[in-house]
KEZA-301211 format. One record per atom (N, C-alpha, C): residue in one letter; y, x, z. Coordinates in steps of 0.02 Angstrom, whole numbers, padded with zeros to 5 digits, always signed. Atoms other than C-alpha are relative to their C-alpha. Layout:
aYXZ...
//
This chain:
x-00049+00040-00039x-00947+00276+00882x+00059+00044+00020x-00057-00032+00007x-00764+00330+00912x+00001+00013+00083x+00002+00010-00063x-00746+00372+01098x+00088+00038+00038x-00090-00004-00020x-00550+00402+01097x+00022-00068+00035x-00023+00048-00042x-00481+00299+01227x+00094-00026-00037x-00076+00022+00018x-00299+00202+01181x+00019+00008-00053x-00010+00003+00067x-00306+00189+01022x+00031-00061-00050x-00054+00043+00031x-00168+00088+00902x-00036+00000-00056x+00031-00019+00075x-00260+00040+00751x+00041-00063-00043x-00033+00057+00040x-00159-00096+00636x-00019-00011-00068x+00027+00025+00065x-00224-00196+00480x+00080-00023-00049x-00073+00041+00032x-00078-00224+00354x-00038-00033-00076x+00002+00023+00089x-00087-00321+00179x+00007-00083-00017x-00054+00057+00002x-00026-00463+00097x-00042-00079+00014x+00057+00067-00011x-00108-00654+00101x-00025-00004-00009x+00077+00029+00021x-00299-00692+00094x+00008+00081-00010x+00018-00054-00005x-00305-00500+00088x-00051+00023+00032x+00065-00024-00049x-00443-00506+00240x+00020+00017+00071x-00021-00050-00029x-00336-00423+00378x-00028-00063+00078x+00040+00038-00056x-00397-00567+00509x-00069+00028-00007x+00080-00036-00015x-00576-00533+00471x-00024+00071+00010x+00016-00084-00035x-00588-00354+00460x+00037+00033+00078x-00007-00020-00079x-00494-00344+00634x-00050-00031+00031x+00070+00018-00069x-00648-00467+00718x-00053+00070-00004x+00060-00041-00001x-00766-00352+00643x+00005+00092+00009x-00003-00073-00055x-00682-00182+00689x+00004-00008+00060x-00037+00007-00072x-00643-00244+00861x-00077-00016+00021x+00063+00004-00005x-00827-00292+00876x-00052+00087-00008x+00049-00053+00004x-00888-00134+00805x-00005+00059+00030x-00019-00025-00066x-00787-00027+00908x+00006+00024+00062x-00015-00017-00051x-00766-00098+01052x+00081-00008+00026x-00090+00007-00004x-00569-00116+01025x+00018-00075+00012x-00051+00075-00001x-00457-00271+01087x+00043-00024-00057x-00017+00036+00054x-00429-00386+00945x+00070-00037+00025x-00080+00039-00025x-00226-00455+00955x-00002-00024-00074x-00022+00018+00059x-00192-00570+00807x+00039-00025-00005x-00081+00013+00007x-00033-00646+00737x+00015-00059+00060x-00024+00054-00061x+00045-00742+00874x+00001-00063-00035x+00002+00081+00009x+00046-00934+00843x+00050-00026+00032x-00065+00050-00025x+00229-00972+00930x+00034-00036-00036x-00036+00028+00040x+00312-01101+00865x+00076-00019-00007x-00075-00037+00018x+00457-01063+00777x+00042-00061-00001x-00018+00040-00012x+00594-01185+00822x+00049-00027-00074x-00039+00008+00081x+00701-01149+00646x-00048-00024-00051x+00050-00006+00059x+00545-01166+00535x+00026-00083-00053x-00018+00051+00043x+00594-01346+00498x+00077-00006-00028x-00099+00024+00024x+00792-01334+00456x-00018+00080-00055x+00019-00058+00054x+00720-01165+00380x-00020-00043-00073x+00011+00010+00067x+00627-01259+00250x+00045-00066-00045x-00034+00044+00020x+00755-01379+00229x+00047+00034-00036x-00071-00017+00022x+00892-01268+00202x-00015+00071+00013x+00022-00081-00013x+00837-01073+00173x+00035+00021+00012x-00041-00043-00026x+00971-00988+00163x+00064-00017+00054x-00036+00000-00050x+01073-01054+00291x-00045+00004+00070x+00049-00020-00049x+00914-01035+00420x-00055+00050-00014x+00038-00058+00025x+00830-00884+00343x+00006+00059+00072x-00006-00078-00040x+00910-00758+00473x-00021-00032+00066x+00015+00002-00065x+00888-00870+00628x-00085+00011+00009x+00087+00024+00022x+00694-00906+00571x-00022+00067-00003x+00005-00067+00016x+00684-00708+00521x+00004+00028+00078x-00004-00043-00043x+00753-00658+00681x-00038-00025+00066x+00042+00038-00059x+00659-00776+00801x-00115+00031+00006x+00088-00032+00016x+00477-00705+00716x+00000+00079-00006x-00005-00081-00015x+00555-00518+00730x-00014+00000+00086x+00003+00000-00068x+00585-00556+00919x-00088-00004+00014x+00056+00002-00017x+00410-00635+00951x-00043+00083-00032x+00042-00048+00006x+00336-00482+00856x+00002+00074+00043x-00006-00021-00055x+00402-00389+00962x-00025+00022+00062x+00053+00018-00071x+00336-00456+01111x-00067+00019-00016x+00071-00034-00011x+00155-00438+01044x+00017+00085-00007x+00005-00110+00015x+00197-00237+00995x+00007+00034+00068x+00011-00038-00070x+00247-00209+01170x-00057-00009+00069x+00068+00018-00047x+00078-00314+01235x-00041+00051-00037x+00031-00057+00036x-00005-00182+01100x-00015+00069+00045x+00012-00066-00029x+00039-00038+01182x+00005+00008+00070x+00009-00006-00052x+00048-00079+01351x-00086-00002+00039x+00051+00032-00005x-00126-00128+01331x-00077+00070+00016x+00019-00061-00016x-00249+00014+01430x-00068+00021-00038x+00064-00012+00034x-00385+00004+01300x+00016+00018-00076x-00008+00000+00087x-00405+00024+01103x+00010-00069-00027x-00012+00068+00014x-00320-00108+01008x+00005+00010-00073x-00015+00005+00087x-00329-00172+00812x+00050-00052-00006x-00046+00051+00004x-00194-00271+00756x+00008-00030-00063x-00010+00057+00068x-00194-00424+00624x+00081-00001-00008x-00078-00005+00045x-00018-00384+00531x+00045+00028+00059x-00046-00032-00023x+00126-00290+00588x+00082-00003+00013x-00059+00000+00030x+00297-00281+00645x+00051+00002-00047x-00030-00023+00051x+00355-00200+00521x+00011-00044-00069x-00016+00050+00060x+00310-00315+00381x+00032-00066+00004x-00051+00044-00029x+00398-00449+00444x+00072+00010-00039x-00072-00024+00003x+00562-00349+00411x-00004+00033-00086x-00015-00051+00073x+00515-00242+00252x-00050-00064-00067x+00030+00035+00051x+00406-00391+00161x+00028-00054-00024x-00018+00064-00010x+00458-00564+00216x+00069-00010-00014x-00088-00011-00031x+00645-00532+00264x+00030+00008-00067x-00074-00019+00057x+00698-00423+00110x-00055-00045-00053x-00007+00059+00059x+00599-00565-00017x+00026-00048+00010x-00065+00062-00001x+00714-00705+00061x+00045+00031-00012x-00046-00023+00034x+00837-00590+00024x+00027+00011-00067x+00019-00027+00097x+00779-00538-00166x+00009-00063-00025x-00004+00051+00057x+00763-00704-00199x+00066-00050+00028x-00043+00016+00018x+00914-00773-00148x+00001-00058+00064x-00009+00041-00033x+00874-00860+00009x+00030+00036+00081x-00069-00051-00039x+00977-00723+00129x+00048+00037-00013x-00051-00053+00020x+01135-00691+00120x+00002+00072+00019x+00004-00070-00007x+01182-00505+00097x+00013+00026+00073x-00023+00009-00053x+01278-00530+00253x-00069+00013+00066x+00041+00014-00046x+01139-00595+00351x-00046+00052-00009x+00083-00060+00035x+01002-00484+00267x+00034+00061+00038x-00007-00074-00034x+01115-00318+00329x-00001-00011+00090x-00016-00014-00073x+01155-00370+00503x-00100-00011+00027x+00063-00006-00026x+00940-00413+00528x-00038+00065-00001x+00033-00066+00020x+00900-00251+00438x+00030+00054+00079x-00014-00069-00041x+01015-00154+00566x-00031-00022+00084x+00034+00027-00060x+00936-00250+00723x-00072+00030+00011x+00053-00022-00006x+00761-00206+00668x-00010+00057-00010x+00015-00066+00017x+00790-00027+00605x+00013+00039+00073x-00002-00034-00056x+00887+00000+00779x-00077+00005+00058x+00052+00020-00073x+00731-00073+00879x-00060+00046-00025x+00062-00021+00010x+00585-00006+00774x+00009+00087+00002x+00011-00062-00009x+00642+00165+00805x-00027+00034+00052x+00010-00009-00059x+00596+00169+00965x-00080-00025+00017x+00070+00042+00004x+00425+00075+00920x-00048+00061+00011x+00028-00045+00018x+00287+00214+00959x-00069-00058-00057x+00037+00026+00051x+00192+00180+00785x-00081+00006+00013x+00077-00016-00023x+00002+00158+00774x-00038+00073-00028x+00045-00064+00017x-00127+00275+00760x-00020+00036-00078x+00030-00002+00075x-00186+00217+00599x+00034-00066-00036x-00022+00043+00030x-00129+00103+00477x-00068+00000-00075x+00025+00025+00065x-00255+00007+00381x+00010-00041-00070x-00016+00057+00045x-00191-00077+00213x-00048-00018-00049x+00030+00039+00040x-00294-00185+00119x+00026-00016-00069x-00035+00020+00088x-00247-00199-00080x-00052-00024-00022x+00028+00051+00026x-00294-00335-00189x+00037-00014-00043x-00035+00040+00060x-00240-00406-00353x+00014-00076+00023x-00010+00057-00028x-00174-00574-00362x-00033-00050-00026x+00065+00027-00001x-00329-00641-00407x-00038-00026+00039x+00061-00024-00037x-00425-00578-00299x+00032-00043+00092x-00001+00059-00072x-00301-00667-00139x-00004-00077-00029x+00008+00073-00005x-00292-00826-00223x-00086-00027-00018x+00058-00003+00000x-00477-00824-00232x-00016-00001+00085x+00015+00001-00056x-00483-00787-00051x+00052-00076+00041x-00047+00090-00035x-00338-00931+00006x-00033-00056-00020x+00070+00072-00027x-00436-01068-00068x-00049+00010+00027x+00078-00006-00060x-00611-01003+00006x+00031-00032+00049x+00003+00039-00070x-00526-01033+00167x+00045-00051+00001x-00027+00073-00024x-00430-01202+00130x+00044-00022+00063x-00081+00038-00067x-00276-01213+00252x+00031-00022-00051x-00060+00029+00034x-00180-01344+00208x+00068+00036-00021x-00079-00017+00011x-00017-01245+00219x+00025+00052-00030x+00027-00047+00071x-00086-01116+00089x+00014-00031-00070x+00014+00023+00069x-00085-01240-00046x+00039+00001-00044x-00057-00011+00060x+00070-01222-00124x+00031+00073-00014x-00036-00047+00012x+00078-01037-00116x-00027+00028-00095x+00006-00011+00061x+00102-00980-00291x-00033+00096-00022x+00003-00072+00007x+00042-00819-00396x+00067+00057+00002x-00050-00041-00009x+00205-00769-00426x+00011+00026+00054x-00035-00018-00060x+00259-00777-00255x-00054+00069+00039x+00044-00042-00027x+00083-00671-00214x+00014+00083-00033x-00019-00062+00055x+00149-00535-00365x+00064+00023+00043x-00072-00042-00016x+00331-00515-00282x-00041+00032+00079x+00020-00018-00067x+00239-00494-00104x-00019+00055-00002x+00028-00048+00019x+00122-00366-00180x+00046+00075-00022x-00027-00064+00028x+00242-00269-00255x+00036+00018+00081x-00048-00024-00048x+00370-00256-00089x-00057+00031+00050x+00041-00053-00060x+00206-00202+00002x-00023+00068-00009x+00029-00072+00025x+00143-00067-00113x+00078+00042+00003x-00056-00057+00003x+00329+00006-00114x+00008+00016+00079x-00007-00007-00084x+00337-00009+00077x-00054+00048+00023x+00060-00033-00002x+00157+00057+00104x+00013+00082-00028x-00002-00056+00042x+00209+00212-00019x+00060+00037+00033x-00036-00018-00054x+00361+00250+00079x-00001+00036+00096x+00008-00004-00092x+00278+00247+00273x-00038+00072+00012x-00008-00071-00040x+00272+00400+00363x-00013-00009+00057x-00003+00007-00068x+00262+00346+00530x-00091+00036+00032x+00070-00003-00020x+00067+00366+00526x-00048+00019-00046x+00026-00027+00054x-00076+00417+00423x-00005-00080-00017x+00054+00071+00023x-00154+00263+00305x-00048+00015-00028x+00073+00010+00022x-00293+00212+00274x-00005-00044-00070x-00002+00094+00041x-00295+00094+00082x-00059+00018-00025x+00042+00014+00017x-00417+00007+00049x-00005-00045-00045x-00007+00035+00057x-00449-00074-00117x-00067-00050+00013x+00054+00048-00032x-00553-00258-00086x-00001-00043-00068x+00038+00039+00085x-00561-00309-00292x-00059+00020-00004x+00054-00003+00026x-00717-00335-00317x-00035+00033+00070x+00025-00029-00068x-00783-00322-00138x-00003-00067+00041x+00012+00051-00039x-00846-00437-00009x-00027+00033+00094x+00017-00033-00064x-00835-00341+00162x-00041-00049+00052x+00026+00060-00052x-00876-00501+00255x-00064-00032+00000x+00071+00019-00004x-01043-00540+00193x-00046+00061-00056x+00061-00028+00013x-01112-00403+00121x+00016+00074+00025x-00009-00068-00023x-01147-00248+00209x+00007+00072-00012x-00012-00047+00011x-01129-00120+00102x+00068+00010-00002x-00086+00004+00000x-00959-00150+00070x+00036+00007+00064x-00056-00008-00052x-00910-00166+00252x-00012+00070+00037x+00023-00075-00009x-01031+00002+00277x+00071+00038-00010x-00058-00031+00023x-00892+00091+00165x+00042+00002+00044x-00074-00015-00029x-00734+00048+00248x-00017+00011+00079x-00033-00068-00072x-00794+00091+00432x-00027+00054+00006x+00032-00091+00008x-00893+00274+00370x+00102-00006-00028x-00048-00023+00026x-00701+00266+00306x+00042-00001+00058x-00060+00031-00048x-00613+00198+00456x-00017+00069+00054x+00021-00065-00033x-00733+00323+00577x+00019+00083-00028x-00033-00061+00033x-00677+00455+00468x+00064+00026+00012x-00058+00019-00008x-00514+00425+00472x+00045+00039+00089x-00023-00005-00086x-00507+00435+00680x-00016+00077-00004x+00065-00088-00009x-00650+00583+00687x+00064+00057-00017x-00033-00056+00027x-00524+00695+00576x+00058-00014+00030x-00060+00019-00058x-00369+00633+00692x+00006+00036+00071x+00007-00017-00070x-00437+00689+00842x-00038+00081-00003x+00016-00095+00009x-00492+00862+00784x+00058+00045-00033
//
């Protein structure tokens, strides 16, 4: 058992990746305060999907703000905390593929980039950064298992461009050590050897942190 007090631990990776479930079950195994993606509802979302790129940056910058808010309930928070998805991807996943593909202008895309690069500098980053990798198989295998309606029309492609802006993002970050974890051909959630692995990996991880 880890017995470091205030500890920032964050799950990153892309859809049906797992990053909800493996935070219940580190936050359980732990001992750590589970925070997962906020649920505010975004007031652009509908003129967003009406009309992307003319509501891309307000819709972008309304779910930067709220993330925000949870990052500074994160660390104000006097215990160990895991976190289901990250500021960050928000800005380096979401943001620049409405951009790539043509649904933010350049315009809009630079003035959000320089909002979030000014703010997240000041972000103290987490401890650990867990990312989850998966083929795009292997999430659309996991999005139907769990059947949300508002899953159903996400495509492979769209799961391939995601993938890629995370592995270049992921390969880039510095802020913290990571942790990746590869979940092809793995079932952390019901079978125990598999979820054995990633926390002798996760305990590892801390153990050699704190020495």
């Amino acid at each position: 058992m880890i017995e470091q007090q205030g500890l920032f631990i964050a799950i990153a990776g892309n859809i049906g990746a797992g990053k909800s479930t493996l935070t219940g079950m580190l936050s359980e195994a732990f001992g750590w305060e589970p925070f997962y993606e906020a649920n505010a509802e975004n007031p652009y979302l509908a003129d967003f999907y009406e009309d992307m790129e003319r509501w891309s940056f307000h819709s972008q910058v309304f779910f930067l703000g709220k993330r925000l808010e949870h990052h500074h309930q994160l660390i104000q928070h006097p215990g160990s905390v895991v976190q289901d998805r990250t500021v960050y991807e928000d800005a380096e996943i979401f943001a620049r593929n409405l951009y790539e593909q043509g649904n933010m202008t350049a315009r809009d895309y630079d003035a959000y980039r320089r909002l979030y690069e000014a703010i997240s500098a000041f972000l103290p980053p987490p401890d650990l950064m867990i990312y989850l990798e998966a083929n795009v198989d292997t999430l659309m295998s996991h999005i139907a298992r769990r059947g949300r309606d508002y899953e159903r029309n996400i495509s492979s492609e769209y799961l391939a461009r995601l993938n890629r802006l995370y592995n270049e993002w992921i390969g880039r970050w510095t802020a913290c050590e990571v942790l990746r974890i590869q979940i092809d051909g793995t079932d952390f959630q019901h079978n125990d050897d598999d979820y054995a692995r990633i926390h002798e990996a996760v305990q590892h991880h801390l153990f050699m942190k704190s020495n």
